[in-house]
Structure formats: C-alpha cells, structure tokens
C-alpha positions in Angstrom: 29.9 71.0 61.7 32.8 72.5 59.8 35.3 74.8 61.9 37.2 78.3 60.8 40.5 75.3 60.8 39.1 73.4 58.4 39.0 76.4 55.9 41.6 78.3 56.6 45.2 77.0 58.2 47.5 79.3 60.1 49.1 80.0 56.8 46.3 80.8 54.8 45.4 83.4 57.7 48.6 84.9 57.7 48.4 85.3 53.9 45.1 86.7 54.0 46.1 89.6 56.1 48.9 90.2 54.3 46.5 91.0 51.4 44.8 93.4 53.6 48.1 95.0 54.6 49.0 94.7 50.7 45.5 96.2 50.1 45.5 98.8 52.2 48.7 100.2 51.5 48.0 102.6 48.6 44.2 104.2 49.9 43.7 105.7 53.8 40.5 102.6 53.6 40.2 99.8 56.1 39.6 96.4 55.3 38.4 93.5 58.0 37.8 89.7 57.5 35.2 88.5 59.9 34.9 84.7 59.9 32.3 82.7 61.9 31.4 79.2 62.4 27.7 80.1 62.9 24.8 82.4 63.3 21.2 82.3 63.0 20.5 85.8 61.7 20.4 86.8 57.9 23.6 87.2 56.6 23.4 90.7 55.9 21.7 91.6 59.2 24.8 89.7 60.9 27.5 91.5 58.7 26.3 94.6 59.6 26.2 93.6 63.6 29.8 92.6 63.3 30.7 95.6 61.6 29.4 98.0 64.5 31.0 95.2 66.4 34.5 95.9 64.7 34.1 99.9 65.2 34.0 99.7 61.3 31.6 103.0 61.5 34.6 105.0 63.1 37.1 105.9 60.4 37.8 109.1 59.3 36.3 108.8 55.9 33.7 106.1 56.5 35.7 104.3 54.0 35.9 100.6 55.6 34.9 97.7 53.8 33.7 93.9 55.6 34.3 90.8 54.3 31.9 88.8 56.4 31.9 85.0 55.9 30.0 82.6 58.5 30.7 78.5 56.9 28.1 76.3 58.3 25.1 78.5 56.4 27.7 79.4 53.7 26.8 82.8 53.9 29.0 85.7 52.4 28.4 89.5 52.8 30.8 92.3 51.9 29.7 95.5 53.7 31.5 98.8 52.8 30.9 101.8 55.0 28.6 104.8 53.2 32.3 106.6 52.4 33.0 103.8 50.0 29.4 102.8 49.6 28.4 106.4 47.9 31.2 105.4 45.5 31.0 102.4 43.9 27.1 101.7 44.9 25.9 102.7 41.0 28.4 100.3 39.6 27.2 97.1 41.5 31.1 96.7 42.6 30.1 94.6 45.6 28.1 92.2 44.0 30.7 92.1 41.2 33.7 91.7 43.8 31.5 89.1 45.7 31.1 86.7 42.2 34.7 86.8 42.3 34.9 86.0 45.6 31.9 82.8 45.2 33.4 81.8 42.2 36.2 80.7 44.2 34.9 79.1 46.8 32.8 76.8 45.0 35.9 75.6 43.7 37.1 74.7 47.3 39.3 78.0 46.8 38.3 79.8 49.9 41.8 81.6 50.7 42.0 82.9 47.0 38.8 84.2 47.3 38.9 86.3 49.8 42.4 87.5 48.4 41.5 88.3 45.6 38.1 90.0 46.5 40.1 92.2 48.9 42.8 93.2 46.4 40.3 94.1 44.4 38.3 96.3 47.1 41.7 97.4 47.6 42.1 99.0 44.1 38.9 100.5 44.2 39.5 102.1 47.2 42.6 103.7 46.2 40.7 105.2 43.3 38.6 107.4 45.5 40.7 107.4 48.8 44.0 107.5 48.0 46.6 107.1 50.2 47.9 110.3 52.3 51.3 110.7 54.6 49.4 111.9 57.1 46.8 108.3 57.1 47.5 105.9 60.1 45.6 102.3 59.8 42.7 103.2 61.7 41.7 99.3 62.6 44.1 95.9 62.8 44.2 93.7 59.7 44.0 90.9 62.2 41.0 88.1 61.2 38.0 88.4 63.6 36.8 84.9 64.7 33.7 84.0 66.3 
C-alpha cells in the first residue's frame, strides 16, 4: 500500500502550500489540500466529511475550495463551498480544473497537479472574490493528512 511519502516529499509539500499561499494572495478565498492514504467511502461523500472536518463551511463568504485526494483508491474530488460553487457551477470549472489536475497525475506528475489546479482555482477565485485589506486567511495553508 502506497504512503502520502511516496507521492509527495517534504519539498514537494512545502511547494504545494506555497501555491496556496501564492493562490490565495489576490482573492479573500481559502484553499485546503487534504491527502489520505485510505478510505472506504465514495470519494465525494469523504471530501465533503473532511471538509466539515477542516471548518471549510466557516468563512466569511463560503468561498473555500478542497482539493481532496486519498492514493490507494486513486480517488480525486475538488469541493468548493456554495460561495464559490454558485459561481463557477454553470461553467463546469471543477470538472475542468480537475482534468487538469488528472492529466497530471497519470503522468506520475502528482505535485504539478495539484499546483496547477490550485493556481487555477486561485484565479477564479479572485474573479469573484477579490482580495480586500480588511481579508485575514481564515484557515492554514498547511496539508491535512490522514
């Protein structure tokens, strides 16, 4: 069974949340990387657990996005919070932001993936919720394990 280590080093982490940091830094929307080695609930039902988990639900302007990736049923979600959801939902951005993201990975490209699927959720977020003086990051950039 394949562990978080085996994708990701310490470096790819740290790289990964700078593009959330680097995401985040024009729109007042959140962005979390959840990462799991397993879990025997649909993928969707799970992404949505671990963002209630995550306190995801609680920003200001409901404007958080998930990327949820669990490796041993190769499972990939990206959840955005109604805020966001509302929109982008008649453009099919998440499934479109998610190809990227697969496209990627089936090239063994998991880091780059998730980079550049959150710099892109990044972009779109800064369309609708651009970023304020008054906006504080309302949840850590940090990876969640499990």
């Amino acid at each position: 069974m394949p562990t978080i280590r085996e994708f990701f080093s310490t470096e790819d982490e740290k790289e990964i949340v700078k593009a959330i940091a680097q995401a985040e830094a024009n729109t007042s929307g959140e962005i979390r990387v959840h990462i799991e080695t397993n879990s025997s609930d649909e993928p969707m039902v799970r992404a949505k657990q671990v963002f209630q988990d995550l306190g995801m639900q609680n920003t200001k302007e409901r404007n958080g996005v998930l990327f949820y990736l669990c490796i041993n049923s190769k499972s990939f979600v990206i959840l955005g919070d109604e805020g966001i959801d509302q929109k982008v939902q008649s453009e099919n951005f998440w499934e479109g932001t998610k190809e990227l993201v697969i496209n990627h990975f089936k090239q063994g490209l998991y880091k780059q993936g998730l980079i550049q699927g959150i710099l892109k959720a990044g972009i779109k977020l800064k369309a609708f919720f651009p970023h304020l003086n008054t906006d504080k990051n309302e949840l850590t950039n940090e990876i969640s394990k499990a």
